[in-house]
LOVO-780812 format. One record per residue: residue number from 1; x, y, z of N, C-alpha, C, O in turn. Coordinates in steps of 0.001 Angstrom, whole numbers. Example, Ala and Ser with C-alpha at 12.3 -4.5 7.8 and 13.67 -1.06 7.14 Angstrom:
<recs>
k_nx_ny_nz_cax_cay_caz_cx_cy_cz_ox_oy_oz
1_13190_-5690_7800_12300_-4500_7800_13200_-3300_7800_14236_-3319_8465
2_12850_-2250_7080_13670_-1060_7140_12900_30_7870_13409_1138_8039
</recs>
This chain:
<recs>
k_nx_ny_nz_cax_cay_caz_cx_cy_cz_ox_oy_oz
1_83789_-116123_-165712_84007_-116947_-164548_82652_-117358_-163983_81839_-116567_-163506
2_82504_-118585_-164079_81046_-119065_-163387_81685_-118899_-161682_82773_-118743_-161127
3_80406_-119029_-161361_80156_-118739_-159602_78364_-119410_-159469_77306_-119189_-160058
4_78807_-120280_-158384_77152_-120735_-157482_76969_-119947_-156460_77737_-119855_-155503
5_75591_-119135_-156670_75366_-118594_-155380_74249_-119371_-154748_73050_-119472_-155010
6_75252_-120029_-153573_74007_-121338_-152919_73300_-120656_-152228_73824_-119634_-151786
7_71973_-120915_-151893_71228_-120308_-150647_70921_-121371_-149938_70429_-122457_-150245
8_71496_-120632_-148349_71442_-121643_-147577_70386_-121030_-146079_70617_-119983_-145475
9_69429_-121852_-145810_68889_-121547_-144697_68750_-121883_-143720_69916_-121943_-143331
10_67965_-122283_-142669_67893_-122883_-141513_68194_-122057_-140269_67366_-122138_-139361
11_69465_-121119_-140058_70498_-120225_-139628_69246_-120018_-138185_68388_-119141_-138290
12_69295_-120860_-137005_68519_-119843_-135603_68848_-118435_-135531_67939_-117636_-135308
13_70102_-118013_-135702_70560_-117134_-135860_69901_-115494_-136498_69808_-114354_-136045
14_69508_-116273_-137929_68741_-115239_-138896_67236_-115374_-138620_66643_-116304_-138074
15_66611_-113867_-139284_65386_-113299_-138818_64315_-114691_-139904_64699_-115316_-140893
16_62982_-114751_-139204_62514_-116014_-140236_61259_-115119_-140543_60578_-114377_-139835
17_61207_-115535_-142094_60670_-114654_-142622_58574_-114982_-142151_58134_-116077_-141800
18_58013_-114131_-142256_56728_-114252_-141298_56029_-113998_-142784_56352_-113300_-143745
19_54675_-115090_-142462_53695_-115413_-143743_53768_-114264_-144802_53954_-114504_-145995
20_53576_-112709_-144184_53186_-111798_-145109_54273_-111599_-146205_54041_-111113_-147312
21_55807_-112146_-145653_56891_-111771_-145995_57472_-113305_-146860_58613_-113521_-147270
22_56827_-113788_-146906_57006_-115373_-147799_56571_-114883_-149875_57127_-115180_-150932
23_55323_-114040_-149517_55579_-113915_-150962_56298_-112395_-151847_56422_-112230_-153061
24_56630_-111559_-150832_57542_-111152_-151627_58868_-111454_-151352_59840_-110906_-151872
25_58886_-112351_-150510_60342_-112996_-150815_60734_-113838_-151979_61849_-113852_-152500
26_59743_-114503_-152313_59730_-115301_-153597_59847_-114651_-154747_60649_-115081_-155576
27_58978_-113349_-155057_58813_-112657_-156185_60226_-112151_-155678_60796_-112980_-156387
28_61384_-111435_-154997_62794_-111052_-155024_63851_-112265_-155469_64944_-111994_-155967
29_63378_-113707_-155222_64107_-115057_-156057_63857_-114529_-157301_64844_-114291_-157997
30_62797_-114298_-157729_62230_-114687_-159056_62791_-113360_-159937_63036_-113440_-161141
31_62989_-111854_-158967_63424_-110877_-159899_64814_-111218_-160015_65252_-111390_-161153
32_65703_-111366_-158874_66856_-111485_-159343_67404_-112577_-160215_68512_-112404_-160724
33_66711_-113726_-160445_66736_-114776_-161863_66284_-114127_-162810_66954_-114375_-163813
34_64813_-112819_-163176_64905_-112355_-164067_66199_-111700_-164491_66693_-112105_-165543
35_66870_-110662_-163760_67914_-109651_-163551_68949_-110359_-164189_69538_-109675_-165027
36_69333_-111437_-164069_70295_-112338_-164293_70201_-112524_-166038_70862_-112320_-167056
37_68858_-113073_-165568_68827_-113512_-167229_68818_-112405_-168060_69603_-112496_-169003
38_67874_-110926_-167968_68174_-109822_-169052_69914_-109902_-169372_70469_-109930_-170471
39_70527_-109928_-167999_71577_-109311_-168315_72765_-110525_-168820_73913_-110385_-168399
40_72484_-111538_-169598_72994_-112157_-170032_73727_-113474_-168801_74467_-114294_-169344
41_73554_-113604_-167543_74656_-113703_-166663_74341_-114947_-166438_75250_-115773_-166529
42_72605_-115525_-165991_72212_-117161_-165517_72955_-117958_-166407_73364_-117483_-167466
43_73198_-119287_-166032_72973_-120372_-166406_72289_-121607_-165912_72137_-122738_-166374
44_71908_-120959_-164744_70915_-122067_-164689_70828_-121840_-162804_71728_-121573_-162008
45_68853_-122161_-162517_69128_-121799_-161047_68102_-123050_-160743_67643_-123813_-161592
46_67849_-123075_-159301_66579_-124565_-158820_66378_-123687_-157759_66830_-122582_-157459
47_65338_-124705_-157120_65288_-125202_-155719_65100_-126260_-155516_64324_-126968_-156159
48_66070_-126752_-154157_65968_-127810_-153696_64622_-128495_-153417_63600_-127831_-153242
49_64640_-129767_-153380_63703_-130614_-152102_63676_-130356_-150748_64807_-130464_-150274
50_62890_-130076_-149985_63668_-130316_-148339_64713_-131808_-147767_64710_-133030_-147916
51_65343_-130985_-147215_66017_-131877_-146670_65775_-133746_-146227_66503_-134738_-146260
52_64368_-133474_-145842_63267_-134665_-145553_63657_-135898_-146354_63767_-137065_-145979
53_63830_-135371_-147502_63945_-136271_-148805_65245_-136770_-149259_65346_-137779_-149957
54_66305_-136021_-148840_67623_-136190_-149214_67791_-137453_-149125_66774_-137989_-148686
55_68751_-138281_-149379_68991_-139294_-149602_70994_-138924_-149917_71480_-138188_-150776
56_71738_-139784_-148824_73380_-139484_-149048_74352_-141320_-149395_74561_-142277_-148650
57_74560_-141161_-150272_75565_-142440_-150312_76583_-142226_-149487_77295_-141223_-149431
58_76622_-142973_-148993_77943_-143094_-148171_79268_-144534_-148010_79148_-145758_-148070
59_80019_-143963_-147873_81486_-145721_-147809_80973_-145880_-146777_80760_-144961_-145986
60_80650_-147176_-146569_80788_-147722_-144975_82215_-148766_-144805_82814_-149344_-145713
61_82444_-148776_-143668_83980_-149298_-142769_84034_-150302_-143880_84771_-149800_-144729
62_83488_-151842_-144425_83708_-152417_-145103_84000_-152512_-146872_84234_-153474_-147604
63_83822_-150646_-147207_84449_-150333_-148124_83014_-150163_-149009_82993_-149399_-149974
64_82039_-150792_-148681_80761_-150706_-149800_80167_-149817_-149321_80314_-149390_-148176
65_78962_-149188_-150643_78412_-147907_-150301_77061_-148367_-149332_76352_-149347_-149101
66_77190_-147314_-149044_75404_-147190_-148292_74494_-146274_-148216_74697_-145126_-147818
67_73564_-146669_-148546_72358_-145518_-148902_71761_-144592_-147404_71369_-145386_-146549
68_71688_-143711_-147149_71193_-143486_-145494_70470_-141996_-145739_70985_-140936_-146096
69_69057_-142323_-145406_68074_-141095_-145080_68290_-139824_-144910_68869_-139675_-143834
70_68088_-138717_-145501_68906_-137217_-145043_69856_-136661_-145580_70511_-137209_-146466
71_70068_-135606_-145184_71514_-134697_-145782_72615_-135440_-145031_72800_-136146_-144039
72_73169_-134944_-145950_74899_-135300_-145326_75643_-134790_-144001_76735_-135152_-143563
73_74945_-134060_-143604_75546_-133335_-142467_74574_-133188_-141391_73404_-132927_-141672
74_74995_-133349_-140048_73741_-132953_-139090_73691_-131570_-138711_74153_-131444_-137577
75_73378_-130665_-139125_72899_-129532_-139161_71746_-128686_-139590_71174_-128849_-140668
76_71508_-128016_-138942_69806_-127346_-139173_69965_-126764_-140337_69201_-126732_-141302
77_71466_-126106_-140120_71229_-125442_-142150_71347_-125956_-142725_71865_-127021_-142390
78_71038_-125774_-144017_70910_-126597_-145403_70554_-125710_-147008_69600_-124934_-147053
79_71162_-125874_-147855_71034_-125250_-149101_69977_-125870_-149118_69691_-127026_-148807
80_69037_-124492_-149750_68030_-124748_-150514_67432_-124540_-151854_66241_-124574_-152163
81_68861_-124237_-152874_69041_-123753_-153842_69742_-123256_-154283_70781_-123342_-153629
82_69883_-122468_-155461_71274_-121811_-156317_70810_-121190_-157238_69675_-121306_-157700
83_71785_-120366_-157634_71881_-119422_-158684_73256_-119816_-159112_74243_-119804_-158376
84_73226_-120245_-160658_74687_-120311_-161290_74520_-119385_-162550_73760_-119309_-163515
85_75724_-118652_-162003_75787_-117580_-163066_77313_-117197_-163789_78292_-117909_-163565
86_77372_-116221_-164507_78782_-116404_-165371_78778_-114796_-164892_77739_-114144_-165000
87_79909_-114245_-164397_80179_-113044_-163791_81730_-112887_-164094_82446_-113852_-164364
88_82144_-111678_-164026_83331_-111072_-164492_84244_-111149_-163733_85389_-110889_-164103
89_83906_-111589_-162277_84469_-111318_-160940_84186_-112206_-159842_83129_-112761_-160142
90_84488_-112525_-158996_84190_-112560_-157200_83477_-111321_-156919_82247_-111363_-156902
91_84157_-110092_-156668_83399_-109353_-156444_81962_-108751_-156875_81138_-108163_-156175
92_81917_-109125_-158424_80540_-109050_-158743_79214_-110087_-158829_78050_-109840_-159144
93_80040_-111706_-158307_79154_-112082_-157559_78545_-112317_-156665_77498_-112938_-156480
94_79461_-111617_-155847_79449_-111165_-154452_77959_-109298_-154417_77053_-108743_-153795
95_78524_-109268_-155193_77204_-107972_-155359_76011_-108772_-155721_75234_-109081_-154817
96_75868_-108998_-156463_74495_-110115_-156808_74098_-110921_-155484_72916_-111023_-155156
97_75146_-111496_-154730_74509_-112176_-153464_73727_-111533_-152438_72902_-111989_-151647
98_74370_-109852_-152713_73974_-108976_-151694_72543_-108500_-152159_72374_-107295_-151968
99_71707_-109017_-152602_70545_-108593_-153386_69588_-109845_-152841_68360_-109818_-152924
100_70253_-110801_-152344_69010_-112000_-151975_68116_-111428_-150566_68443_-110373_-150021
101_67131_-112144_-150142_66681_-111715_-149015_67128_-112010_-148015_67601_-113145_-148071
102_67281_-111309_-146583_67987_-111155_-145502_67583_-112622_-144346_68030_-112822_-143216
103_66528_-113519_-145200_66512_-114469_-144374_67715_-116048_-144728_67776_-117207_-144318
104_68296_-115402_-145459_70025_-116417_-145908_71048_-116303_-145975_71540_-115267_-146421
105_71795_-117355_-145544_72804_-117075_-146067_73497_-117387_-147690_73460_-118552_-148086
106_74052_-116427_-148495_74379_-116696_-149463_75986_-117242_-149387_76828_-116531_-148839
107_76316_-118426_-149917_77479_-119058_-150534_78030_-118838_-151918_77608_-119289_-152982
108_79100_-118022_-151678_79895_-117433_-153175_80585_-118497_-153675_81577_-118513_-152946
109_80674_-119187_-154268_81600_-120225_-154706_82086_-120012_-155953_81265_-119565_-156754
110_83581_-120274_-156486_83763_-120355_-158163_83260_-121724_-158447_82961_-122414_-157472
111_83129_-122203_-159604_83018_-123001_-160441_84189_-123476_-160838_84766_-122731_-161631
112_85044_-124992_-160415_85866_-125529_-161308_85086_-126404_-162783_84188_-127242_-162705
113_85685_-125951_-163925_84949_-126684_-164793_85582_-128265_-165063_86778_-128533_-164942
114_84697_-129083_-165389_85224_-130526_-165652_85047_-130915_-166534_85440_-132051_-166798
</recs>
């Protein structure tokens, strides 16, 4: 069963991680994509662009699309990446989420395939 674990940040809410704590937060991205991959499970992970850059098509009232600056949503949070992985369970990608760092929120999602 594939599953995206989105990471999403922005959250006022959550603790923000302070300079000293930026690079081993990165090296904990980078182990748990190793972790993934020993154990057979990635298929594939990123990081986003910032938001800055987004770019959303959208229908406008007259039925044609329109191109408009930004994410799709007005909100401070925003995915800033993923982990797609092939897991046995919900619950065990739900364990894997619980391994990211405490400055995100993680999004469990299944995978419909197309």
């Amino acid at each position: 069963m594939k599953f995206m674990l989105l990471i999403v940040g922005g959250d006022p809410d959550l603790p923000q991680p302070s300079e000293a704590q930026m690079g081993s937060m990165l090296a904990q991205f980078q182990q748990i994509g190793a972790d993934l991959t020993a154990q057979g499970k990635l298929v594939h992970s990123a990081r986003l662009r910032p938001n800055a850059e987004a770019k959303t098509v959208k229908l406008a009232g007259d039925g044609k699309r329109v191109i408009v600056d930004g994410p799709f949503t007005e909100t401070k949070e925003a995915v800033g990446g993923y982990y797609l992985g092939d897991f046995v369970s919900e619950a065990e990608a739900i364990e894997w989420a619980r391994r990211f760092p405490p400055f995100f929120h993680i999004e469990v999602r299944q995978v419909w395939e197309m």
